[in-house]
KOLFISE-759088 format. One record per residue (C-alpha): residue in three letters; residue number from 1; x, y, z; chain. Coordinates in nm, 2 decimals. Example, Ala and Ser with C-alpha at 12.3 -4.5 7.8 and 13.67 -1.06 7.14 Angstrom:
2
<r res="ALA" n="1" x="1.23" y="-0.45" z="0.78" chain="A"/>
<r res="SER" n="2" x="1.37" y="-0.11" z="0.71" chain="A"/>
This chain:
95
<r res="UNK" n="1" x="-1.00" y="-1.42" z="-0.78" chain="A"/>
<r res="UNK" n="2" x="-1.14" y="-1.36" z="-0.45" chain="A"/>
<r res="UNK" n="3" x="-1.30" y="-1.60" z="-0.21" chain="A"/>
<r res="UNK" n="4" x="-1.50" y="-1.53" z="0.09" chain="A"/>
<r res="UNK" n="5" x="-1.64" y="-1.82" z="0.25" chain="A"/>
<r res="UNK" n="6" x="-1.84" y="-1.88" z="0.63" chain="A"/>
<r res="UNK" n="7" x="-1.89" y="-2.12" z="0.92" chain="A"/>
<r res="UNK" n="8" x="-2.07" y="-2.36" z="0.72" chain="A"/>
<r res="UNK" n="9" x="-1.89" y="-2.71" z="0.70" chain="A"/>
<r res="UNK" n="10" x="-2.05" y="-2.76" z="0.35" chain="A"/>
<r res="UNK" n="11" x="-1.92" y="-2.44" z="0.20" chain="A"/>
<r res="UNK" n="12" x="-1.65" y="-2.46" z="0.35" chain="A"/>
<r res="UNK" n="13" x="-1.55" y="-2.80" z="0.21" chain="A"/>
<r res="UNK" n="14" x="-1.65" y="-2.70" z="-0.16" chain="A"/>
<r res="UNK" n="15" x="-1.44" y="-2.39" z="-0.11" chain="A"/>
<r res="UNK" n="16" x="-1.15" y="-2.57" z="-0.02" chain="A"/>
<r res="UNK" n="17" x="-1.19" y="-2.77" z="-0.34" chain="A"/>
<r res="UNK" n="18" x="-1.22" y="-2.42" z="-0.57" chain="A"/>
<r res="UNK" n="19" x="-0.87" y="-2.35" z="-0.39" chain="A"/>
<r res="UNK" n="20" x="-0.70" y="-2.61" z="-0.47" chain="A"/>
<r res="UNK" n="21" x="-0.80" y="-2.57" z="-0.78" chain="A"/>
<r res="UNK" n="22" x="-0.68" y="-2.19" z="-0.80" chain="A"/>
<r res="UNK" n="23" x="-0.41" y="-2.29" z="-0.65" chain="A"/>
<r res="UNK" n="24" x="-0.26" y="-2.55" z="-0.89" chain="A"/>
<r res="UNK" n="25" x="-0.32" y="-2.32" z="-1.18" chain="A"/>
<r res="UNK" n="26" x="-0.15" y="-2.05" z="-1.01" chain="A"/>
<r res="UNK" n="27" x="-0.43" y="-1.78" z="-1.01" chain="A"/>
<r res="UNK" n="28" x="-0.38" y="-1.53" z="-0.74" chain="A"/>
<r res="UNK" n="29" x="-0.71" y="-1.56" z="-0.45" chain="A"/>
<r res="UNK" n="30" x="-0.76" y="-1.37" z="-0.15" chain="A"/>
<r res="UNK" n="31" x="-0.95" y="-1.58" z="0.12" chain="A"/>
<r res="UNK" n="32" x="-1.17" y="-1.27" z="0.27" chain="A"/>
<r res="UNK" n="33" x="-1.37" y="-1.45" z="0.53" chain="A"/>
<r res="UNK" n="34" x="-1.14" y="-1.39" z="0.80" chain="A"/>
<r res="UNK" n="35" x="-1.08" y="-1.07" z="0.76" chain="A"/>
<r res="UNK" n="36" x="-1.48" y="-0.99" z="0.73" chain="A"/>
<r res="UNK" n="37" x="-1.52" y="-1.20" z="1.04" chain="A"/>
<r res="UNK" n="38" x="-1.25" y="-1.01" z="1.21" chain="A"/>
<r res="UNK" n="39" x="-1.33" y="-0.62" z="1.07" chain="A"/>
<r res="UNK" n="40" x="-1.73" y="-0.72" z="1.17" chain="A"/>
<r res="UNK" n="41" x="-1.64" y="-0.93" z="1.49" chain="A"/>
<r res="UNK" n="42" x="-1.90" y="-0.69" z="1.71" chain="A"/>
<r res="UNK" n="43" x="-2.19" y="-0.83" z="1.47" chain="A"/>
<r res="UNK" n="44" x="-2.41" y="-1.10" z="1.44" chain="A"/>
<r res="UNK" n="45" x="-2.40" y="-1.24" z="1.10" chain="A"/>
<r res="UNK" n="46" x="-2.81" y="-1.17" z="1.09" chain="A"/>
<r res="UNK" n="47" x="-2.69" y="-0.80" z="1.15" chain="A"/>
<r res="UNK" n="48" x="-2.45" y="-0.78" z="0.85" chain="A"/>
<r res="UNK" n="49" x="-2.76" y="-0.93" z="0.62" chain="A"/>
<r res="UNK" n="50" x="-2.90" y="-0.73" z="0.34" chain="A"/>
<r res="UNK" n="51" x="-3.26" y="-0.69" z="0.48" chain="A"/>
<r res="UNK" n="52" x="-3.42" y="-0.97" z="0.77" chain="A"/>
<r res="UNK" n="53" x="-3.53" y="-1.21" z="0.50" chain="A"/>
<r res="UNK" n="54" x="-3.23" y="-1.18" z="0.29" chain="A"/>
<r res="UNK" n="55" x="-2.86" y="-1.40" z="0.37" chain="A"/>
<r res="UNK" n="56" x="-2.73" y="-1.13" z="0.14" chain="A"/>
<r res="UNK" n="57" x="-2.42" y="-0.92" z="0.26" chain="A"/>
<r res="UNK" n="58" x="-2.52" y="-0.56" z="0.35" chain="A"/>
<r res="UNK" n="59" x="-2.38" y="-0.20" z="0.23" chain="A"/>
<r res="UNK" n="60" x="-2.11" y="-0.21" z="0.49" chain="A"/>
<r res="UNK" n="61" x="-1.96" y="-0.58" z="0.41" chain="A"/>
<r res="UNK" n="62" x="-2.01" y="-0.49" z="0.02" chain="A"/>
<r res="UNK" n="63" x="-1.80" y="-0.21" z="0.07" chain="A"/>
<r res="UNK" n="64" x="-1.51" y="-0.34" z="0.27" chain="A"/>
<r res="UNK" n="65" x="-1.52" y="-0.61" z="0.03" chain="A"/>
<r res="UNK" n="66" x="-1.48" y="-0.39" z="-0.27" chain="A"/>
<r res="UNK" n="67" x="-1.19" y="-0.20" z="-0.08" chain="A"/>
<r res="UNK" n="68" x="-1.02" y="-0.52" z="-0.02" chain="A"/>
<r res="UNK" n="69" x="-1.02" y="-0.61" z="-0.39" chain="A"/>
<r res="UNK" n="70" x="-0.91" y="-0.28" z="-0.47" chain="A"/>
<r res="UNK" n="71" x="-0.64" y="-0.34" z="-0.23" chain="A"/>
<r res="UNK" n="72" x="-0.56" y="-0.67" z="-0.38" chain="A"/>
<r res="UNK" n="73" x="-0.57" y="-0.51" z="-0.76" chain="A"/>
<r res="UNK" n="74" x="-0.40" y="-0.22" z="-0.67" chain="A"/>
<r res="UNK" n="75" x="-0.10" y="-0.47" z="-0.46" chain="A"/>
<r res="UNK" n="76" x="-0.10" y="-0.68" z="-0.79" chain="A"/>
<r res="UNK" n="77" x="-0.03" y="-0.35" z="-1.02" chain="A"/>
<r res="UNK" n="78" x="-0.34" y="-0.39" z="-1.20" chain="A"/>
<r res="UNK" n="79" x="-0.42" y="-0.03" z="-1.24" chain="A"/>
<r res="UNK" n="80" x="-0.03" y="0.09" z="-1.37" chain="A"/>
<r res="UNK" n="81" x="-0.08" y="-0.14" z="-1.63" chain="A"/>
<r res="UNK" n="82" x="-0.37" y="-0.02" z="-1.76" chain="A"/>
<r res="UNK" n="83" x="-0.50" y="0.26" z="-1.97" chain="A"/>
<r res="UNK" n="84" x="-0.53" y="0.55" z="-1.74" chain="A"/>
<r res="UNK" n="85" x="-0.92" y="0.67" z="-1.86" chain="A"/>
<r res="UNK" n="86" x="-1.19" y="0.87" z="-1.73" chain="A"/>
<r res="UNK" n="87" x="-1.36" y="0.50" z="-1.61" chain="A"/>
<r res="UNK" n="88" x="-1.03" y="0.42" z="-1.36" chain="A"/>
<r res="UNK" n="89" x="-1.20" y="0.57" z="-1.02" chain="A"/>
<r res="UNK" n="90" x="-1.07" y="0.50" z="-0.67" chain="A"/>
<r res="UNK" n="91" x="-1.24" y="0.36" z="-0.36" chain="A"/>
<r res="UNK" n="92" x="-1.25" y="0.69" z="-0.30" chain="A"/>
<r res="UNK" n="93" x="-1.49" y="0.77" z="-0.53" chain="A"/>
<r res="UNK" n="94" x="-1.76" y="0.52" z="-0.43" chain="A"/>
<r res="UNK" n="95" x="-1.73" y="0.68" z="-0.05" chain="A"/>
């Protein structure tokens, strides 16, 4: 389970709550807000959006996002324990 959160004091509460939940049942989390607001620190958070009218993340924060979970999966020995198939692909691959 991954969890990226933001500035807002509302989110931020509720997401706090979701943690603690994660956390007593022992399911693994990465919080990825501080690493986005780190890797895009030169950015506005307007900049990173999807399109002007859209809060959505953009190309660039979807894909560091998806290299951190591969990260996480791949630190967690997700992919040796499964099935080695033609649908297992790399980060590479979506590059």
């Amino acid at each position: 389970m991954l969890t990226a959160e933001n500035n807002n004091i509302l989110l931020k509460y509720n997401f706090e709550k979701v943690i603690q939940v994660m956390g007593s049942q022992n399911i693994t989390f990465v919080k990825l807000y501080p690493h986005i607001q780190n890797e895009f620190r030169n950015y506005s958070q307007r900049q990173l959006w999807a399109n002007p009218d859209n809060g959505h993340p953009d190309y660039y924060v979807l894909k560091d996002l998806a290299e951190e979970t591969y990260n996480l999966l791949n630190d967690l020995h997700y992919f040796s324990e499964c099935q080695k198939t033609d649908s297992v692909f790399s980060v590479e691959d979506i590059k």
